[in-house]
C-alpha positions in Angstrom: 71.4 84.0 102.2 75.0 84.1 103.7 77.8 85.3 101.3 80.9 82.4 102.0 84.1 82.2 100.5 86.0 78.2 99.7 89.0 76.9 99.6 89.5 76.1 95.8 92.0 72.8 95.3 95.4 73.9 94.5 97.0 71.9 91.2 100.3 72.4 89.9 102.4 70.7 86.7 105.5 72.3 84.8 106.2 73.4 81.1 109.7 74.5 80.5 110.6 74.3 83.6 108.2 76.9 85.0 105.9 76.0 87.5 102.2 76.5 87.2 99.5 77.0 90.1 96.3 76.2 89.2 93.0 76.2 91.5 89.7 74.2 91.1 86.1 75.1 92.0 84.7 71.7 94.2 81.1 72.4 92.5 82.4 72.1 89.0 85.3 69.8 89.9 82.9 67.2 91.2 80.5 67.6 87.5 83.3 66.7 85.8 83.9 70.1 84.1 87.3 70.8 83.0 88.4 74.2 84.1 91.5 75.8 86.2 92.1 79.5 87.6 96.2 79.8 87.0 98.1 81.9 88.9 100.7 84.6 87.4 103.4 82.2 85.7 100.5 81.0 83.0 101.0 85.2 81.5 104.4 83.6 80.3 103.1 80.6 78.6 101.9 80.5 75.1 98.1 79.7 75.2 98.5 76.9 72.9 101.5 75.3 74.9 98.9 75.7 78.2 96.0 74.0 76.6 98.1 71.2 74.9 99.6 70.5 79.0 96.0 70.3 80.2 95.1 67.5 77.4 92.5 69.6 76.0 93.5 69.6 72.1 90.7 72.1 71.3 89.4 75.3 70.3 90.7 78.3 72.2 88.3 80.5 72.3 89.8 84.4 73.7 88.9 88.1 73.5 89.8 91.4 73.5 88.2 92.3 76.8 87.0 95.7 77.3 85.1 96.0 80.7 82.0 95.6 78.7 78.9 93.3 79.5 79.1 91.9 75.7 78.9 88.3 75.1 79.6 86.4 72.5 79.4 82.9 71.4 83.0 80.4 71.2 82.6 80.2 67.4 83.1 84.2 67.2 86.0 84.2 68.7 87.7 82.3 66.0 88.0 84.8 63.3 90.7 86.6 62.1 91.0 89.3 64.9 90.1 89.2 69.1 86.0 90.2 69.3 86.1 93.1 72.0 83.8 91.3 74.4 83.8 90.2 77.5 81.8 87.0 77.6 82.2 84.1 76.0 79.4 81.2 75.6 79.6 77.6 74.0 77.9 77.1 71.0 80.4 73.6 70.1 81.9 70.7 71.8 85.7 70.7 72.4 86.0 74.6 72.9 87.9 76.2 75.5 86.2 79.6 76.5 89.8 82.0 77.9 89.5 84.5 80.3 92.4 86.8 81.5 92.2 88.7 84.8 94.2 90.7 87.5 92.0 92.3 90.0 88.2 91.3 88.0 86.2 88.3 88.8 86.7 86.0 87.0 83.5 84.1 86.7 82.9 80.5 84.9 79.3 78.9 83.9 78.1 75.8 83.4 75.2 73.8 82.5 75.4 70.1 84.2 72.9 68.3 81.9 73.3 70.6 78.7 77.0 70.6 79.4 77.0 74.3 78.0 79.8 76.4 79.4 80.8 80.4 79.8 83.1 82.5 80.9 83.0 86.1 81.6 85.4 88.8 83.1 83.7 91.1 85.4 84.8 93.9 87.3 82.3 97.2 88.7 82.1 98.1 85.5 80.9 94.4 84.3 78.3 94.7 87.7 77.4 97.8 86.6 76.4 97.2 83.3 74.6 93.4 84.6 76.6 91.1 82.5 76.1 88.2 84.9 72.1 88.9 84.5 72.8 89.0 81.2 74.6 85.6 80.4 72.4 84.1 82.7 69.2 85.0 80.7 71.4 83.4 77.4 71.3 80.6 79.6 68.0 80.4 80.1 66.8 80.9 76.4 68.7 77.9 75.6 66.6 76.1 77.8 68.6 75.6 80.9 67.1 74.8 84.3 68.1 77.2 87.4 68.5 73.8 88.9 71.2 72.7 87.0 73.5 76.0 86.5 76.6 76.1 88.7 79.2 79.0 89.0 82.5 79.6 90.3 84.1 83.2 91.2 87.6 82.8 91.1 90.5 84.3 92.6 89.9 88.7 92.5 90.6 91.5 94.8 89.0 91.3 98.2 87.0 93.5 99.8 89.0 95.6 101.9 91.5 95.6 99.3 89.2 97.7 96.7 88.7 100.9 97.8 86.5 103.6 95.8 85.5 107.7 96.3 82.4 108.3 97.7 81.2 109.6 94.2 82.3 106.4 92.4 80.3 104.1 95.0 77.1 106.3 94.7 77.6 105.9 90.8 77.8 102.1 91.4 74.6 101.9 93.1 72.9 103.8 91.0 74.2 102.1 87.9 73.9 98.6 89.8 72.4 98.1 92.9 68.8 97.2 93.8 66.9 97.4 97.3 67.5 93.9 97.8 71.5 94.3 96.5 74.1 95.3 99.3 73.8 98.1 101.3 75.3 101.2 101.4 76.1 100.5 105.5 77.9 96.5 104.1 80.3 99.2 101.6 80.9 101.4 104.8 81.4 98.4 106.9 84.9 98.7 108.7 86.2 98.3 112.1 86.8 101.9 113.7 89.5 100.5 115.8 91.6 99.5 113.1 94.3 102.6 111.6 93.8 101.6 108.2 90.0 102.2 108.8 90.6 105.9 110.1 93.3 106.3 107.4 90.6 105.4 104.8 88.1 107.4 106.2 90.2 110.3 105.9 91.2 110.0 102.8 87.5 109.4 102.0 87.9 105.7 100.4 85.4 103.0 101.0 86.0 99.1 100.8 83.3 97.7 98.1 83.1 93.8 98.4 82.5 92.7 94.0 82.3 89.3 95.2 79.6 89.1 97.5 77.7 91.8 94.9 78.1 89.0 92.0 76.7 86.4 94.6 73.4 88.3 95.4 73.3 89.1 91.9 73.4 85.3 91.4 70.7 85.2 93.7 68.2 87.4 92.4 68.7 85.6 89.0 67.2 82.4 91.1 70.6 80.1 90.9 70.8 78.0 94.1 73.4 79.3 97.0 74.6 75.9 96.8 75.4 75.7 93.3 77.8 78.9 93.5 81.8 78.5 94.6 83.8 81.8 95.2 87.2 81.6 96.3 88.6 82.8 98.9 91.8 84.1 97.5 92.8 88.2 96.8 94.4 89.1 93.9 96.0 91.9 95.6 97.7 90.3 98.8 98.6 87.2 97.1 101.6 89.4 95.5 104.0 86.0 95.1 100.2 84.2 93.1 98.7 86.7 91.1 99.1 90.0 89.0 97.2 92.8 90.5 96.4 96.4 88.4 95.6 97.7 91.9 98.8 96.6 93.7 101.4 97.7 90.7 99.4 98.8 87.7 100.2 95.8 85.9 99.4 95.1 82.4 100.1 91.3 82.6 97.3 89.1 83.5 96.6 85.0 84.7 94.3 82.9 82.4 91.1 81.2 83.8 89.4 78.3 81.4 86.1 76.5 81.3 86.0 73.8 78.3 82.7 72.4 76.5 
């Protein structure tokens, strides 16, 4: 199945006179599923002042995200302190499942008959330790039809943008690949006649594309090609949209949201 990126619809509205970007996945635009990936500015808006903009009035539902493949329903999230998890499923109406990100995928669920929602931030550590086979099997035990799941992957660092060791890529596929996951030759794949390719080839870095990883992972877990958005936008060379840990070693994140 071919791996394709989309154009995500670009939204915008202001609070306190900051502007704020948000995109839309056309799969769960067109189900009616509220949702947004924001762009840097949302790190300098309360969460509560976001949500209220975005008529949601709800639940926020957020953790304290830890590169994990944990998951753990909306409902948890409401106690006293963050849940260190990094997964979040609907268990009520009106919640809104938070996810922050920089250079990770983040990735948004959803159910079109059940309505059931999740979110989950996932990284190479996340593909590693298989949380998108594991929310998808939550999914499934609640009765949901392959059929009926969509997913969108929204804005994270491309491809030739995240560069490993040799030793880390081995440990990936170890950890995470299968025979019928991407190749060691699709890692390797750069152009020769490009000097950034020789320059990364010296320096023994290779280009390790999360996104089209997450979409054959999607695959093998039987969801239809056509029921799965990913956007075509990097983190890392969108410097003016979106914090990056690769590009500056940021600690500031933008929010994506899926509501129930």
């Amino acid at each position: 199945m071919s791996f394709s990126q989309k154009y995500f619809q670009e939204n915008e509205f202001a609070i306190k006179d900051k502007k704020l970007i948000y995109y839309l996945s056309p799969t769960l635009l067109e189900n009616n599923f509220k949702h947004g990936f924001f762009t840097k500015t949302s790190s300098e808006i309360n969460l509560s002042l976001l949500s209220n903009r975005l008529k949601l009035n709800n639940k926020n539902c957020v953790l304290n995200q830890i590169h994990s493949n944990q998951i753990v329903v909306g409902s948890k999230t409401l106690e006293k302190e963050r849940v260190e998890a990094d997964g979040i499923v609907s268990d009520k109406q009106n919640q809104n499942l938070w996810i922050y990100t920089a250079d990770c995928m983040p990735i948004l669920f959803a159910d079109k008959k059940k309505r059931l929602v999740a979110a989950i931030h996932c990284g190479r550590k996340g593909l590693e330790n298989k949380i998108i086979k594991k929310l998808i099997k939550i999914f499934y035990d609640k009765g949901c039809s392959k059929e009926d799941m969509l997913v969108a992957i929204g804005p994270s660092i491309s491809k030739k943008n995240y560069l490993i060791d040799n030793k880390t890529l081995q440990n990936f596929h170890k950890k995470a690949a299968s025979k019928e996951s991407i190749s060691f030759s699709d890692s390797m794949e750069i152009s020769l006649k490009s000097k950034e390719s020789v320059n990364l080839q010296k320096n023994d870095l290779i280009p390790l594309n999360l996104k089209k990883y997450a979409h054959i992972e999607l695959l093998k877990e039987n969801i239809s090609n056509t029921n799965i958005d990913i956007s075509n936008l990097c983190t890392y060379e969108s410097n003016h949209n979106f914090h990056s840990w690769r590009r500056t070693k940021t600690f500031l994140r933008q929010w994506n949201f899926i509501s129930s």
